[in-house]
Every structure is written in C-alpha cells, then in structure tokens.
N, C-alpha and C positions, 0 to 999 in steps of 0.2 A: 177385438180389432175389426176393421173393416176391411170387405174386399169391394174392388172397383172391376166391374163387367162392363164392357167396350164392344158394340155390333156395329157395324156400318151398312149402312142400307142404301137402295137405290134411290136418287135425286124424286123421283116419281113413286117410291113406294110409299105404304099408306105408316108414318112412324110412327103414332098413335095406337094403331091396331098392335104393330113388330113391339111397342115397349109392352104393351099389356101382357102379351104371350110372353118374353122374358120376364117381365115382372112375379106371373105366375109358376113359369118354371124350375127359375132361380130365388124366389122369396125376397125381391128384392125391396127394400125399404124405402127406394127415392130414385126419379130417374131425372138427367140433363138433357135435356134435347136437342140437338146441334143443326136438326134440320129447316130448312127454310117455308116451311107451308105457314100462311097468312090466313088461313079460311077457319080453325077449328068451333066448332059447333060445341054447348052444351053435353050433347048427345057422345061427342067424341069422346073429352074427356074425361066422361064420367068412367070408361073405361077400365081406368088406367089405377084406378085404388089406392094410388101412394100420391105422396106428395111428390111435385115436377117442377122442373125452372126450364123456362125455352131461353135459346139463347141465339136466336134470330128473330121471335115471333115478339110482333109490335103490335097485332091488331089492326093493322091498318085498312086489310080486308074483310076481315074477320067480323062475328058477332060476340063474340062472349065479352062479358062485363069484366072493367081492369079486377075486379073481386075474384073474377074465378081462374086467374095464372097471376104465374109468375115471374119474370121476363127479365134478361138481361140483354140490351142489344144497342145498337148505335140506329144511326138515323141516315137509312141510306140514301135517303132524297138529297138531305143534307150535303152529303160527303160527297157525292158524285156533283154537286153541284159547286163544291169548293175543288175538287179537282179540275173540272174541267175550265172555270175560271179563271185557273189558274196557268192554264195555256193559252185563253186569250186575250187576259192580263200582260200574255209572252206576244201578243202580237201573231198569234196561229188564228186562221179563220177559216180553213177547210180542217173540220176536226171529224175524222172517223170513230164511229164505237163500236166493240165487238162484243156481243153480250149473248146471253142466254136466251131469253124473249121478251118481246117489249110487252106483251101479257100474259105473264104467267100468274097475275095475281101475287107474286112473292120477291125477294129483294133484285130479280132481273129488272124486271117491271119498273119497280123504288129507281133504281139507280138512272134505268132510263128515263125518268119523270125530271130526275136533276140535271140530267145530261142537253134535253131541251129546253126545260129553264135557262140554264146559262147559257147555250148559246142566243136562247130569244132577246135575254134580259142585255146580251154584248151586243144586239145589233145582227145576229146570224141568224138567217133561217135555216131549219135541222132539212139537211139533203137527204132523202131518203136511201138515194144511192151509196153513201156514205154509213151504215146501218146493216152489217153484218149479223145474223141470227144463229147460234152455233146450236141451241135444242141440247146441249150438254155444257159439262163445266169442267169436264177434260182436259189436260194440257194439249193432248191432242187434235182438241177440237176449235182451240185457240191456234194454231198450227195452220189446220186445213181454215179456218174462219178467216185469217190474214191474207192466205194464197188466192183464196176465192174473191175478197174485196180487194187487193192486189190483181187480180184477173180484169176484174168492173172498174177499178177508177186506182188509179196511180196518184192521182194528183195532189191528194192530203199530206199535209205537214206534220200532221196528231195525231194519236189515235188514245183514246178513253176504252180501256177495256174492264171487262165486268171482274174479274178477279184476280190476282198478281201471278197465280201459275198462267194461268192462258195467257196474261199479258208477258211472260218469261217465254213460250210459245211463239207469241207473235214477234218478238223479238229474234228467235231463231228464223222463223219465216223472213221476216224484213232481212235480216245478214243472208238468207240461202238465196233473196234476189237481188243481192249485191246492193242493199240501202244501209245507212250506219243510221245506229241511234246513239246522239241523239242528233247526228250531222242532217240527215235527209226527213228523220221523224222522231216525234217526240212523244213518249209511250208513257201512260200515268195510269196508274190502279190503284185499286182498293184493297185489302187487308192484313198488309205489314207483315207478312211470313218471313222468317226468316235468312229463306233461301233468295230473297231478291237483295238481302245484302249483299251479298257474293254476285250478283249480276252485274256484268259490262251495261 
C-alpha cells in the first residue's frame, strides 16, 4: 500500500530544500508540490531525488527546461483577466484588487498582469490607489487588506481579489463597514474552494 505525508510550509519558505529533508527522512518515493515559487533553477531540483509534479509552477519566471518538471497548473494571467472582465462587461469601472504583491515573481504577480490587462484593454487605467498589497494570503490579511483600502478610497464598485478565502475576508470587512455585496460591491476571485459556496 501506499502512504500519503502532508507538511505545510510557509508561503516564503525554501519547499525545495523542506521536500528533499522529508523525502530523505521518510523514504519517500514522489513528492506534489502545492507551493507557489516560479524561479527553480537546475541546481534546485536536482535535490529533491524522486520524481515531482508542481502544481502551481508554470515557469513563467523560471529557467528550467519544460524536460526537467512536471507541472500541473491553470494560467493565472489568463483567469484574472477573465474575472475581472467580467465586471466590466457589468458596467463596473473603479475595480479594486487586493492581492499578495504585484512582484513576487509567482501567481500574485500572474494574476496582477491579468487584472491590468483587462482593465487597459476596457478602456480603464489601473489606479494605483485602488491596489491593496496584503504580503500574505491569510484570510486575515484579506480582512485588514479591505479595511485599509476601505480607509484610502471608498469609492470602488469591485474588487478583484487574489484568492477566495481573503476574498470571503474582504467580504466580512465590506458587511463590518456597513456595505452589502453584492448591493454596494461586487467581489470576484479565483480558486473555486468550496467554502465560497456557502458565502452570502
């Protein structure tokens, strides 16, 4: 039989170096990688001794040849940029986004590529003020990310946020200052968890 080992590590740690030390601890035959780093080198992977499937990593910043990974992932430039078309398709044109960082090199970055696209390609230039930086991917930090752009500019219709918990966040945020979604804003994200079915 097989067993399945499950670590969670931090957004910023190295998961590369963290699979290799499990890999060797536990004897492990194959690792999935869940984390979002865009840059691995040659050098990195060699690592890692088993075989591996990323399942965010597109190379998009990266150097290694499509030969040496594995990759299962969506195309976050893409996606962010069918979302947020899709509120100005709605007639929205002050659209806020509340993301992780516009360069982290990794799918914050991606998503904020699609999020200026679309508003350039509608006719909207991306307001800077409008451009919350949360540096985590916390529900918490979607929470504090909304109160803080909520502080600087009230006036947005939308908001495009980087992942559906912070966007379930910023939705508390928006009810805790007396705004309804989707009456006063209208709040669109990316990764189909299951818990935003159950969202107001």
């Amino acid at each position: 039989g097989y067993t399945m080992v499950m670590r969670q590590i931090h957004s910023g740690d190295d998961e590369l170096k963290r699979g290799a030390e499990i890999t060797a601890s536990k004897r492990l035959r194959g690792l999935i990688l869940l984390g979002g780093c865009f840059d691995y080198t040659p050098q990195d992977v060699a690592r890692l001794k088993v075989p591996f499937v990323c399942c965010s990593y597109t190379n998009s910043f990266g150097t290694l040849r499509n030969s040496e990974y594995s990759s299962v992932s969506i195309n976050d430039q893409k996606e962010a940029y069918k979302a947020v078309r899709m509120l100005t398709a709605r007639g929205h044109r002050k659209i806020a986004i509340i993301l992780d960082s516009r360069d982290d090199h990794s799918v914050s970055q991606l998503r904020y590529k699609g999020y200026c696209q679309a508003l350039e390609d509608s006719g909207i230039r991306p307001d800077p003020e409008l451009v919350e930086e949360t540096v985590d991917y916390h529900m918490s930090a979607g929470y504090d990310g909304m109160m803080r752009l909520l502080d600087r500019r009230d006036d947005f219709t939308a908001v495009f946020v980087i992942s559906d918990a912070m966007a379930i966040a910023a939705m508390k945020a928006l009810n805790d200052r007396g705004k309804s979604v989707p009456g006063d804003c209208s709040v669109v994200a990316i990764d189909g968890i299951e818990m935003s079915a159950y969202t107001t």
